[in-house]
N, C-alpha and C positions, 0 to 999 in steps of 0.2 A: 632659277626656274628653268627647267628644259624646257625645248620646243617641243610640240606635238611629232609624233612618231608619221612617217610618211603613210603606214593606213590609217592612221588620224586624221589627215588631210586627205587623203583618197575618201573616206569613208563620208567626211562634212560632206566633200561633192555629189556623191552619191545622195545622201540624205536631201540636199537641196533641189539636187533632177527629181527626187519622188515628191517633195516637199509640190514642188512648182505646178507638178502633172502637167510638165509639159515633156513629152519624149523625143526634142526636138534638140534637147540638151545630152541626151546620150551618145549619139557618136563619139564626142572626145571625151568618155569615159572608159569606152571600152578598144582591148586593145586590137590588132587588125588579127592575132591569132585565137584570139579568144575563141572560149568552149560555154556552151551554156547546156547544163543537165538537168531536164526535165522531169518532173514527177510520172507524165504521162507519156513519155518516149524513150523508149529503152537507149538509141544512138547518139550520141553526146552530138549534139549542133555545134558543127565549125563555122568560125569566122567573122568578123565583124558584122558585117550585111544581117546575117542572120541572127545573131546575138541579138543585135539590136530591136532586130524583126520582134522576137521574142518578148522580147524586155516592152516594148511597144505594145502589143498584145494585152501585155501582163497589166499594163498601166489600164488602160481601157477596161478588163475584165475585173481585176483587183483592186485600182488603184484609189477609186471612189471611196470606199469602204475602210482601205486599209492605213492600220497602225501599228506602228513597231514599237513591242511593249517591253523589249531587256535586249542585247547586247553585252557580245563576248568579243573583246577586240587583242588577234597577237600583232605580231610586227609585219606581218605581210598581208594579214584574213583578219575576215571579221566574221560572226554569228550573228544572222538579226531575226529574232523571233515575232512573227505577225497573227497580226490577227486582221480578219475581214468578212467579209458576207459577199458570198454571189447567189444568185437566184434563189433567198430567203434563205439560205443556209450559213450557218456562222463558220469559218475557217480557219484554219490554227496551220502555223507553219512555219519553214526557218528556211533565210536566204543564208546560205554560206558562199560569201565572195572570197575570192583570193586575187589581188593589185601585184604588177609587175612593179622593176624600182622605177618609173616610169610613174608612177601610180595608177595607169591604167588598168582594166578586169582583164585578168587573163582566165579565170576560170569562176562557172557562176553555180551555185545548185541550188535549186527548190526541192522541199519536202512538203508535203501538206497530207493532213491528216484532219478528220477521218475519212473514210472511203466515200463513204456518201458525198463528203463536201469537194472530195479528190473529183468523184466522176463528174460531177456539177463543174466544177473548176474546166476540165478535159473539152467539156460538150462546149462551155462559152469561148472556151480558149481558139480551140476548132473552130468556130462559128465565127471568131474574131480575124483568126490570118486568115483563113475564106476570103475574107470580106476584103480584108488587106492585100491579098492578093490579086483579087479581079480591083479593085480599087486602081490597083498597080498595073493594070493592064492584062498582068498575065495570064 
């Protein structure tokens, strides 16, 4: 019997930090160069800080509601197809991660669909690092 493939184990970890909803377990997921691409921001977010920021966000806005209903896993990425609800709307969409040999997220991306559920998504996302940011002082 082989051992799990190292995004086999990147991916359980991940699965776990969503699983817990706690985002307090994401730092040592992601890696310090990481990129996170956004459904509603054209410039791909550099860097840990940020990533995380994001992912953070995401937990608060999504995280409540959401379930990962199929998965596509190769030797470095994975495809996690979800489903959720923000602000009474149902939302459909796919994280595509990609883990350093490290197993850390070197690259993360959100799709969500449909538009409706997109700009709902946008408006709470926004309302959410807002928050996180004066929260943060800045």
């Amino acid at each position: 019997m082989s051992s799990p493939s190292p995004a086999a184990d990147a991916l359980a970890r991940w699965h776990a930090v969503v699983e817990s909803r706690d985002p307090a377990g994401l730092p040592a997921l992601i890696a310090e160069d990481a990129v996170f691409r956004s459904p509603a921001v054209h410039t791909p977010q550099e860097g840990r800080d940020t990533v995380v920021g994001y992912l953070t966000a995401a937990f608060v806005v999504l995280g409540p509601h959401l379930t990962y209903e199929r998965e596509w896993l190769g030797e470095d990425s994975a495809v996690l197809q979800f489903r959720s609800e923000v602000g009474g709307l149902d939302v459909s969409g796919v994280d595509m991660i990609t883990w350093d040999a490290d197993g850390r997220i070197v690259d993360f991306t959100v799709m969500v669909r449909p538009k409706k559920a997109l700009d709902v998504v946008i408006e709470h996302m926004g309302a959410e690092l807002m928050r996180m940011l004066e929260a943060a002082g800045h």
